[in-house]
C-alpha positions in Angstrom: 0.0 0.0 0.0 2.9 2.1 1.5 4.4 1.4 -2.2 1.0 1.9 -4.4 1.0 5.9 -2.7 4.2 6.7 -3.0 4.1 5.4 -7.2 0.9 7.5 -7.4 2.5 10.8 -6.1 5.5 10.8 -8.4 3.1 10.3 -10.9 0.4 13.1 -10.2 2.7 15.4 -7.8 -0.2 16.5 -5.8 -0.8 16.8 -1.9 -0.2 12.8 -0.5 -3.3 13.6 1.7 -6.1 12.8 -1.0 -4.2 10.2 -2.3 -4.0 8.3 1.3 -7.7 9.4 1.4 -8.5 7.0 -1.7 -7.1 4.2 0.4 -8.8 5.0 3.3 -11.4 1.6 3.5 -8.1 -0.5 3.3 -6.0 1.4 5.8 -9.4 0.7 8.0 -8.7 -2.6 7.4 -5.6 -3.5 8.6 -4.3 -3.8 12.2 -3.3 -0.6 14.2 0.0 -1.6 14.8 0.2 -2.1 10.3 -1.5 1.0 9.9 1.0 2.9 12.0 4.0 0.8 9.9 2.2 2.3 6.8 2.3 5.6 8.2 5.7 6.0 9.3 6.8 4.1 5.8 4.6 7.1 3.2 5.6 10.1 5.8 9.3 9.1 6.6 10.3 8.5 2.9 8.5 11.3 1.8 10.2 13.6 4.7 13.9 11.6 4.1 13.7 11.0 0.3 16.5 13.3 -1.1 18.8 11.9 1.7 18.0 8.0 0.4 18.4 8.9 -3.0 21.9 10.7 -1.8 22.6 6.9 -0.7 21.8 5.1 -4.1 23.6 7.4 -5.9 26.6 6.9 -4.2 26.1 2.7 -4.5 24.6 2.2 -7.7 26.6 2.2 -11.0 22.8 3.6 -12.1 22.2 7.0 -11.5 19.3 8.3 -10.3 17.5 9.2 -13.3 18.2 6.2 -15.0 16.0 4.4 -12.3 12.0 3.4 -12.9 10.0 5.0 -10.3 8.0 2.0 -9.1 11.7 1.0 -8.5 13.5 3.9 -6.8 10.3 3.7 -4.7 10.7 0.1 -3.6 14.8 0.7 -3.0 13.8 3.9 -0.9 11.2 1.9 1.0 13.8 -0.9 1.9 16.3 1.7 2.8 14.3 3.7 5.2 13.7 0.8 6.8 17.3 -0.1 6.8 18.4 3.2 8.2 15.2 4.5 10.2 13.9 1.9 11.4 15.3 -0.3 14.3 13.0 -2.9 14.6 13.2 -4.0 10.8 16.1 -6.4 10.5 18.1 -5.1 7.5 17.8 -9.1 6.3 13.7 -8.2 6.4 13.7 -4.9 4.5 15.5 -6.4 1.8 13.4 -9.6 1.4 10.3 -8.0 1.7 11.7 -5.3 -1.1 12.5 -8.2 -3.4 9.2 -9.7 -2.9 7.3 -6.5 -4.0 9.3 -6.4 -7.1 7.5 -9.7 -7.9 4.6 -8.9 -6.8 4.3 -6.1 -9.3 5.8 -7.8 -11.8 9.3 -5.9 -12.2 11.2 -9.6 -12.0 13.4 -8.2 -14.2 14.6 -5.6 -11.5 14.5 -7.9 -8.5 18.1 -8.9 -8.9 19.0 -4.9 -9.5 17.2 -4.2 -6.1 18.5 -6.8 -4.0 22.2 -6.4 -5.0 22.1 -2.7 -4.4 20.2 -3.1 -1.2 22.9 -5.9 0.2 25.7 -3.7 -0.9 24.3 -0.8 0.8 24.3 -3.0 4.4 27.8 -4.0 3.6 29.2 -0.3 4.0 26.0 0.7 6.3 28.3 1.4 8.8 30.4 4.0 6.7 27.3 5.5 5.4 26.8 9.0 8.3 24.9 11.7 7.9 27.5 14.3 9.5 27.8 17.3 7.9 31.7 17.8 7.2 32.7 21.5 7.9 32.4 24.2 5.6 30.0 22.3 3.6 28.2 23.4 0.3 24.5 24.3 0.2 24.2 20.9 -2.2 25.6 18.9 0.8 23.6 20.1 2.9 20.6 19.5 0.9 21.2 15.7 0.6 22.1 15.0 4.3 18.7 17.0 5.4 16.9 16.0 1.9 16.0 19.2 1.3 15.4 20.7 -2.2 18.8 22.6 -3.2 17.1 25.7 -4.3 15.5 26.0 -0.8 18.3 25.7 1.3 20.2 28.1 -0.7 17.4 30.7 -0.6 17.2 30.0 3.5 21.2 30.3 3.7 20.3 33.4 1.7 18.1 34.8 4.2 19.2 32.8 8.1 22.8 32.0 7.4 24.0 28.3 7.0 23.8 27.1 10.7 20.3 28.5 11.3 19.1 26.7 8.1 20.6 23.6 9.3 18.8 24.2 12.9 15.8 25.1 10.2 15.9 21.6 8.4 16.5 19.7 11.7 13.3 21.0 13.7 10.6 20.6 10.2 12.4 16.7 10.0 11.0 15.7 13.2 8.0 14.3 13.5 5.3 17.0 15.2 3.6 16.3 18.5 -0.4 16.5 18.5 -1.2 20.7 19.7 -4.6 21.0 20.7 -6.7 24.3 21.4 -8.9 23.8 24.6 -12.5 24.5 23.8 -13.6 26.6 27.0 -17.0 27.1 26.3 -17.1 23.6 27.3 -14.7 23.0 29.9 -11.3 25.0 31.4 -7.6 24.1 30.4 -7.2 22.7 33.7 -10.2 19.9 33.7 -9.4 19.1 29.9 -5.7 18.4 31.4 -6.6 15.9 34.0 -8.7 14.5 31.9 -6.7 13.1 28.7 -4.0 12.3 31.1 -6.4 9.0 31.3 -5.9 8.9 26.9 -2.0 9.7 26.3 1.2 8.7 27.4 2.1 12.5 28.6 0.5 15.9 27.9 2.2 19.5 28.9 1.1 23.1 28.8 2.9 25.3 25.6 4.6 29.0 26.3 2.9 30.8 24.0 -0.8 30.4 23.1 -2.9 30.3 26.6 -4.9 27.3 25.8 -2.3 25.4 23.8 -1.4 21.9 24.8 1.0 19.4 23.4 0.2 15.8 23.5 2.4 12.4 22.6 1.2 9.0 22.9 -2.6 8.6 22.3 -3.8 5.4 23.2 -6.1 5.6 20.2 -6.8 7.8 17.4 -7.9 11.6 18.2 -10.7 11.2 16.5 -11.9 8.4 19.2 -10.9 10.3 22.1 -14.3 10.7 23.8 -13.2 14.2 25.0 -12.5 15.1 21.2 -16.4 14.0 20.1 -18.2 15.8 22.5 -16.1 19.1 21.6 -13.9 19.7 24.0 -10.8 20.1 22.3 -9.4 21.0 18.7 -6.5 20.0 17.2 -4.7 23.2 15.9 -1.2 24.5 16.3 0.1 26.9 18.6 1.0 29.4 15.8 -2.4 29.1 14.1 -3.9 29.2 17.5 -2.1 32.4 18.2 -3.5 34.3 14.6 -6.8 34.5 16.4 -5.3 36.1 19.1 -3.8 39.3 16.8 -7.2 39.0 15.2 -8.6 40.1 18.3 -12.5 39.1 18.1 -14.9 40.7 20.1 -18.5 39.9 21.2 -21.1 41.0 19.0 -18.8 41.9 16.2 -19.6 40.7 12.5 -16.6 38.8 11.3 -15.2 38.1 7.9 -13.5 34.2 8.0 -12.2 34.6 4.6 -10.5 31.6 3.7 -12.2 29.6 6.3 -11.1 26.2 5.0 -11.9 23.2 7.4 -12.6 25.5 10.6 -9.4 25.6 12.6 -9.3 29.1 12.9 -13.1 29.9 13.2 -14.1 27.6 16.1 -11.1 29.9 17.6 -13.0 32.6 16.7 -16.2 31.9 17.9 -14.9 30.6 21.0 -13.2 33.9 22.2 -16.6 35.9 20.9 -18.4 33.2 23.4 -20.5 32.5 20.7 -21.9 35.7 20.6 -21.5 38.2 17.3 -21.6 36.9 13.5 -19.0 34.8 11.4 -19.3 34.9 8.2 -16.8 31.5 6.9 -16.0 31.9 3.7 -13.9 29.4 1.2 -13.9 28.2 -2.4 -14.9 24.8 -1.4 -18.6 23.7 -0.3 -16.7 20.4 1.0 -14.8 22.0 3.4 -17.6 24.4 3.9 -20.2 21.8 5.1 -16.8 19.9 7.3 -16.9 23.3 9.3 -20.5 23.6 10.0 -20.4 20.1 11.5 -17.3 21.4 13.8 -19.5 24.2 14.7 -22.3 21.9 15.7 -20.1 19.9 17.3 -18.1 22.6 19.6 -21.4 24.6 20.1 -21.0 27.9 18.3 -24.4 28.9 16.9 -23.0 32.2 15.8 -21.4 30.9 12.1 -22.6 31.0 9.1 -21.2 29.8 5.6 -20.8 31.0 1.9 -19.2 29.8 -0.9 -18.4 32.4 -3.0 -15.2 33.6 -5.0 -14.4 37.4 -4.0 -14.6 40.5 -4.5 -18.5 40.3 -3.6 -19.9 43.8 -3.5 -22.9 43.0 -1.2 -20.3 42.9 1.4 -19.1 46.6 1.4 -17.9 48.1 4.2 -19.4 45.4 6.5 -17.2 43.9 8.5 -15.9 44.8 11.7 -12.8 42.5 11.5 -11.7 40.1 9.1 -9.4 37.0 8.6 -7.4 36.6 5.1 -6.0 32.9 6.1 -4.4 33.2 2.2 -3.7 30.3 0.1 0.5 30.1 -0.1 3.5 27.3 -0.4 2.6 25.9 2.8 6.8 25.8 3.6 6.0 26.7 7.1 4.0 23.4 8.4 6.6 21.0 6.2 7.0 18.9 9.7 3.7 17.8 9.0 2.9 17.8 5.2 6.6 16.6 3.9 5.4 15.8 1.0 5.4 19.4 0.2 9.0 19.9 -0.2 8.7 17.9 -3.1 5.9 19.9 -4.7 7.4 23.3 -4.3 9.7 25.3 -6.8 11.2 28.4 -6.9 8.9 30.0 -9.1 5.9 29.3 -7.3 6.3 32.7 -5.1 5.4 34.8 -8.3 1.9 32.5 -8.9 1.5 32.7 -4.8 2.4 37.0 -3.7 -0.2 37.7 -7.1 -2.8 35.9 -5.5 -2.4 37.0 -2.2 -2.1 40.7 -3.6 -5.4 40.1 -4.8 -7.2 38.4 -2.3 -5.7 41.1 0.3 -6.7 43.9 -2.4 -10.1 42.4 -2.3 -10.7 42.9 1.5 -10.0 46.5 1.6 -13.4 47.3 0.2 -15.5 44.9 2.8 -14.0 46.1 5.8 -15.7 49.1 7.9 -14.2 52.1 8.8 -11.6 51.6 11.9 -11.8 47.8 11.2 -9.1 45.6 11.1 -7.7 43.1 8.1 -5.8 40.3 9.8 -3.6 38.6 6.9 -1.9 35.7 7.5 0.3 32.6 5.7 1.9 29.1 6.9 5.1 30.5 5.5 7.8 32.7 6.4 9.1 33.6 3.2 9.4 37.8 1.9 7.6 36.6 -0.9 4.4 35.8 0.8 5.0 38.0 3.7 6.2 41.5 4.0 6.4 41.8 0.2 2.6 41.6 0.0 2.1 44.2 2.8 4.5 46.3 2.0 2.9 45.9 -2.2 -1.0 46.8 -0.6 0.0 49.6 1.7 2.0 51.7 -1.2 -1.3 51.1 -3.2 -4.0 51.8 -0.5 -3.3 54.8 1.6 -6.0 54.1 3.9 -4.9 51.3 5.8 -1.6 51.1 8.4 0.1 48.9 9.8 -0.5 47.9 13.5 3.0 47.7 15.2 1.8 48.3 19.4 -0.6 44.9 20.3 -1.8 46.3 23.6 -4.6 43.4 23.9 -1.9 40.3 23.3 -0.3 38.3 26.2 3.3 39.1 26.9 3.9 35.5 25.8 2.8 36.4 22.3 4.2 40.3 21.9 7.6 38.5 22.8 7.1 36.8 19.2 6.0 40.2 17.3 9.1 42.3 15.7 9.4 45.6 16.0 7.9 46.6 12.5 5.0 44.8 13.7 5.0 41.4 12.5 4.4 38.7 14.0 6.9 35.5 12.1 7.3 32.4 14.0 10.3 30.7 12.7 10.2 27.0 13.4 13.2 26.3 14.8 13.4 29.3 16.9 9.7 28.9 18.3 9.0 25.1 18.0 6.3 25.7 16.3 4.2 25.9 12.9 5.9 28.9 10.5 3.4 31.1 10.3 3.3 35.0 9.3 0.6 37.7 10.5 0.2 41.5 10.0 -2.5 43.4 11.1 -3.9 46.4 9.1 -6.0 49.2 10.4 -8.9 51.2 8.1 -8.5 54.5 9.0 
């Protein structure tokens, strides 16, 4: 299965979540302790991939690009196993990567596969993934299996130790953030309570309602706690957008790019369920997901529309509103690897027009003395302060909020002093995520 997923996003390069969704009745299937196999087999190639095909380049008189896909994938699958994976005996991974070549009927690469595989274990030991001083960018990019053009443009912009730091935090494998729904119950109760459901569960530095959770005893989804509403699972950077947003009861608020919820229910909660939300997004899918979040958290106060903007029934409506804009997504990599893979360089020019226009957009639905919120899971200019500083220079209305009286001293320790708030991963241990806040004057 691990193998079918990993042939079908090399062939479509699109997110690997639909793609695990089509296989969802046979992951359902299969025991826990497979499923979690599967899991750490699609995710840990996906997030290690450049670094196992640094390894089969160096021990294959084949390069790279000279290898069928079905078959790279199998040799990477036998390798991560090999190096990642201490409870696979290296004599198992390459058996059982020999047996799918047969199994899909590539006999005629079996032999290839096994002998690079057993050659590979022969010189295991001399195979380390220690950067040598002074290394290149390219060196770098193969021991952290990163793309080469990113870790130049971070070197660029952090220097090369804090990109290494950089690529070391988004390679490990996130802990479950939750946001404590306290309409319902208090941070404290919800705390005592899932100690009974996960192996350990702590309180975060940042977001006041923010806790970090390892070790569920079963899926989140079957949490009891987690059906009737109690908690959400949303990272502590997303959690602490809402936050800058500032909400208020009774307010009429503008969700724009609502997606699945995360961000509204936080919304809502902080309002207590008293105002209008207005959740807004492209897709009546996702639309119809967050009204059954809504129901299930208790917020009566949101409503949903699926409309592309600008909408002039809107005009000068809204007392605050939420631009949650599409971008490369670079920021939550620890938990969508798959994304360094589906990412080039000239994807900031498709990304900073669309979020000029979707920002541009706003201006015109927002009241006077209202405030735009825009924000992206990514940390790059191009996304970022380019497309703020591009809208202010071409809408002399708006400024840019740089004094956050209302925020927690936990969170105004994050915001820069031109106002913008930029949580670095591996400075924060969190989710990259950029915020400005704009003022209609």
């Amino acid at each position: 299965m691990a193998l079918q997923v990993l042939n079908i996003f090399d062939q479509k390069l699109i997110s690997i979540d639909p793609i695990i969704s089509d296989f969802e009745q046979d992951i359902k299937n299969i025991p826990k302790v497979d499923r979690a196999f599967f899991n750490a087999l699609v995710y840990g190639i996906l997030r290690w991939r450049k670094s196992l095909d640094w390894i089969i380049e160096n021990n294959s008189k084949r390069s790279i690009k000279r290898i069928d896909k079905p078959v790279l994938n199998i040799i990477r699958i036998g390798l991560f196993q090999i190096f990642f994976m201490d409870k696979v005996p290296d004599y198992a991974a390459i058996d059982t990567s020999v047996n799918m070549a047969k199994q899909i009927s590539l006999l005629r690469s079996k032999g290839f596969i096994n002998g690079i595989l057993r050659n590979i274990v022969r010189n295991k030991k001399d195979i380390l993934f220690i950067l040598p001083q002074n290394c290149d960018a390219n060196i770098i990019a193969s021991f952290k299996s990163f793309p080469d053009w990113l870790i130049k443009k971070w070197i660029n912009a952090l220097g090369k130790q804090q990109t290494i730091d950089l690529c070391d935090f988004l390679n490990q494998i996130p802990s479950i953030t939750i946001r404590v729904n306290t309409e319902k119950t208090s941070i404290d109760k919800l705390n005592n309570i899932l100690l009974n459901h996960v192996k350990s569960i702590q309180r975060l530095n940042y977001s006041p309602l923010a806790l970090s959770i390892t070790g569920p005893q079963q899926p989140i989804s079957e949490i009891p706690e987690f059906k009737k509403g109690l908690f959400q699972i949303q990272d502590e950077a997303s959690q602490i957008i809402t936050y800058i947003l500032n909400p208020q009861p009774g307010e009429k608020i503008l969700d724009a790019c609502a997606g699945k919820g995360g961000k509204t229910g936080h919304i809502a909660q902080i309002m207590n369920n008293n105002g209008t939300i207005v959740a807004v997004d492209k897709s009546k899918k996702k639309l119809d997901m967050l009204l059954l979040e809504m129901k299930k958290f208790g917020f009566t106060n949101v409503k949903t529309k699926k409309l592309t903007w600008p909408d002039s029934n809107y005009r000068d409506e809204f007392d605050r509103i939420l631009i949650d804009s599409p971008c490369s997504g670079l920021g939550v990599i620890r938990r969508n690897p798959d994304t360094k893979w589906l990412r080039f360089k000239k994807d900031f020019i498709k990304y900073n027009r669309e979020q000029i226009k979707i920002l541009s957009a706003m201006a015109h639905l927002l009241k006077k003395g209202g405030t735009i919120v825009y924000c992206v899971c990514s940390c790059e200019p191009e996304e970022t302060t380019d497309v703020i500083k591009h809208f202010l220079s071409n809408n002399d209305r708006f400024k840019l909020i740089k004094k956050f009286y209302w925020l927690p001293d936990s969170i105004k320790k994050i915001i820069n002093k031109n106002g913008y708030f930029i949580s670095w991963p591996h400075i924060y241990k969190m989710d990259g995520f950029f915020a400005a806040c704009l003022i209609k004057e």
